[in-house]
C-alpha positions as CSV (number, residue, x, y, z in Angstrom):
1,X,25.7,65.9,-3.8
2,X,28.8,67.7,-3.3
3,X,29.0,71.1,-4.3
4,X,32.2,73.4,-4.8
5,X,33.0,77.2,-4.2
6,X,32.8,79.3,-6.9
7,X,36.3,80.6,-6.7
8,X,39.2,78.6,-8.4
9,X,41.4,77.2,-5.8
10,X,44.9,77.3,-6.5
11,X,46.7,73.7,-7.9
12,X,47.9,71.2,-5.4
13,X,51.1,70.7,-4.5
14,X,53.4,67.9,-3.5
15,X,54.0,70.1,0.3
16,X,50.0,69.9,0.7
17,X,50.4,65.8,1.3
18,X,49.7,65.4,5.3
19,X,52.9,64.3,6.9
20,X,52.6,60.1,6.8
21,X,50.5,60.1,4.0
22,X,51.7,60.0,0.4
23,X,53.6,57.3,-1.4
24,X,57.2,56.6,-1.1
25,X,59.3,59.5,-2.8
26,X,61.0,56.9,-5.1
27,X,58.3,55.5,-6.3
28,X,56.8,58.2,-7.3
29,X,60.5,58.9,-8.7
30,X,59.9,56.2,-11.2
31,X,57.1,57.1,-12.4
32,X,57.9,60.6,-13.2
33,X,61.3,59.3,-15.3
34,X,59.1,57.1,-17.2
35,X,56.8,59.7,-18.3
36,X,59.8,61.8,-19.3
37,X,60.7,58.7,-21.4
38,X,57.5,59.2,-23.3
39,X,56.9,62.8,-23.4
40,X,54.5,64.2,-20.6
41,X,55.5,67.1,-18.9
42,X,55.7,66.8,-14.7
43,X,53.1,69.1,-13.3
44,X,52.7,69.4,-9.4
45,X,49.1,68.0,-10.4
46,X,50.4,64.8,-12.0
47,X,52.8,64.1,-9.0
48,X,49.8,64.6,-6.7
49,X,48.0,62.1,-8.7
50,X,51.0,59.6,-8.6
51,X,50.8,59.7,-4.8
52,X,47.2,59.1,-5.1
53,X,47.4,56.2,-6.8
54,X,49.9,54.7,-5.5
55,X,48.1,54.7,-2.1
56,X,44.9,53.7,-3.6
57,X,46.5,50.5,-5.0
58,X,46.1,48.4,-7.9
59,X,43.3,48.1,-9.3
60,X,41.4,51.5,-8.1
61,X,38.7,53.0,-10.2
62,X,39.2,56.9,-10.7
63,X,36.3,57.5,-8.1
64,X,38.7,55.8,-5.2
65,X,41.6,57.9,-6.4
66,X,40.0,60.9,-5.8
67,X,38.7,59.8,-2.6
68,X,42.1,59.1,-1.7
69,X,43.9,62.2,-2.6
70,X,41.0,64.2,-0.9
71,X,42.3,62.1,2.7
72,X,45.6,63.0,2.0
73,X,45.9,66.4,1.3
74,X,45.6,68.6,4.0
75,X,42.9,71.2,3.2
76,X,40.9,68.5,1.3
77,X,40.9,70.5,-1.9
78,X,42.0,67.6,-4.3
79,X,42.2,68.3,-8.1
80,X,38.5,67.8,-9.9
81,X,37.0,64.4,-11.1
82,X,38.0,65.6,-14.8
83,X,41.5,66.2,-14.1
84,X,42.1,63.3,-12.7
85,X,40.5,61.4,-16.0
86,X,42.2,63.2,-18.0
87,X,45.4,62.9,-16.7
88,X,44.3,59.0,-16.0
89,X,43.5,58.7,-19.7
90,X,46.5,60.4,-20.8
91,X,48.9,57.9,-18.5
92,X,47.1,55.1,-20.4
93,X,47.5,56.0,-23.4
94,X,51.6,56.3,-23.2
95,X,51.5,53.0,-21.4
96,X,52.7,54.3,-17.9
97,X,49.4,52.9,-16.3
98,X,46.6,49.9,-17.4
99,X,43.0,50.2,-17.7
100,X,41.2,47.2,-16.8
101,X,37.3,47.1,-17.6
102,X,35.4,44.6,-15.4
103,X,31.7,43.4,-16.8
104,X,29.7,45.7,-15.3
105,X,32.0,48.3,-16.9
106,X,33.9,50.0,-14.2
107,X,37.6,51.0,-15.4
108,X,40.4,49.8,-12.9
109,X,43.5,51.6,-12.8
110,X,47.3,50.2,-12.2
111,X,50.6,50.8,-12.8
112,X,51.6,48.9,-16.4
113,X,54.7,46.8,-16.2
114,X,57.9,48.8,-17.2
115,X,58.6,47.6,-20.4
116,X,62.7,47.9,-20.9
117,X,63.1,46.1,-23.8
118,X,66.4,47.0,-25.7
119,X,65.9,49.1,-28.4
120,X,68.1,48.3,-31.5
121,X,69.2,51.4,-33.3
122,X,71.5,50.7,-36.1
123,X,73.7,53.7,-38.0
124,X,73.8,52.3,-41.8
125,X,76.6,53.9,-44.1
126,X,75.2,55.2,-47.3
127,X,77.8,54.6,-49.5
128,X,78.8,50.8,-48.3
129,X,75.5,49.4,-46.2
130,X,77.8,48.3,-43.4
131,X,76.1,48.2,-40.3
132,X,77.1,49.8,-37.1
133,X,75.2,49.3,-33.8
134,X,74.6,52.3,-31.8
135,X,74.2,52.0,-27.7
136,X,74.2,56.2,-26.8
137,X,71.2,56.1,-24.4
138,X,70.9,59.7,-25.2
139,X,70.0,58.5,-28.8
140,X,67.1,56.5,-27.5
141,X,65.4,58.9,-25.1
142,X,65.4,61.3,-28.4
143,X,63.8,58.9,-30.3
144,X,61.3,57.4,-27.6
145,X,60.4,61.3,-27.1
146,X,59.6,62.4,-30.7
147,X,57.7,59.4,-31.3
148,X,55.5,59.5,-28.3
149,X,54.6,63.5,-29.1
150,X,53.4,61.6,-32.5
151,X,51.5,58.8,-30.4
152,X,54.0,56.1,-31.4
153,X,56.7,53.6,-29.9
154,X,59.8,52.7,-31.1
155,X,60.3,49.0,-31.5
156,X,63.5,49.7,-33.5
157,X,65.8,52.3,-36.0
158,X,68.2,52.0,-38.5
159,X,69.4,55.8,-39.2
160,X,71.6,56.2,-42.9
161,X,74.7,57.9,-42.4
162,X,78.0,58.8,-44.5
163,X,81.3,58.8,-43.1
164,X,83.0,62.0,-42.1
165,X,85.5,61.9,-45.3
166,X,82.9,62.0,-48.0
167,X,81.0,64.6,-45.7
168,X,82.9,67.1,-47.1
């Protein structure tokens, strides 16, 4: 059984990978922007555990992660069994990694297809109901990001306005 000091080590870090191990820095790139998409802060724990399981493939139970990240990082200290679930759970639940559960009930990890559907936002004016279609990315990360902190998706918005001259 393996046992653990008593002290608390200190967090890995993305400089702890041994040189030639780790995956490649865009990758790991795209995963990051996709979890700002849907609202999970980047910690030097969770870009640890995107190296992880990159290298450990598709398809990797938690277990094989961990084994993973404890070959690459060079002092062998990596992050506990329960951080990695949680963080595992977490990345399922906003859809930035699948879950797969075979029959003997082992959960198999992988990185979920990037959904980039178009996301129709529409402004409607109060006063007349005309329709306006609104393409400001900037609009759409705002949305995507209050309604994952609520554990939602947005499939679509239509957002009631009034023009600037009866503002006033």
């Amino acid at each position: 059984m393996l046992t653990f000091s008593e002290h608390r080590r200190s967090p890995p870090a993305v400089n702890q990978i041994r040189p030639g191990m780790g995956a490649s820095r865009s990758a790991v790139r795209s995963l990051e922007e996709r979890c700002e998409e849907v609202g999970i802060k980047m910690t030097d724990l969770r870009r640890i555990l995107f190296h992880g399981i990159l290298e450990a493939g598709p398809r990797a139970t938690a277990v094989e992660i961990w084994k993973t990240l404890s070959k690459m990082l060079e002092h062998g200290h990596a992050p506990s069994q329960g951080s990695i679930q949680r963080n595992l759970n977490l990345f399922v639940e906003r859809g930035i990694l699948r879950r797969d559960v075979t029959p003997d009930r082992q959960w198999l990890y992988s990185v979920a297809i990037e959904r980039k559907a178009a996301l129709a936002i529409t402004f409607v004016e109060a006063g007349t109901g005309r329709k306006i279609a609104c393409n400001a990315p900037e609009v759409v990360r705002v949305l995507r990001r209050v309604a994952a902190e609520h554990g939602l998706a947005v499939q679509g918005a239509a957002i009631t306005v009034t023009s600037s001259a009866s503002a006033s």
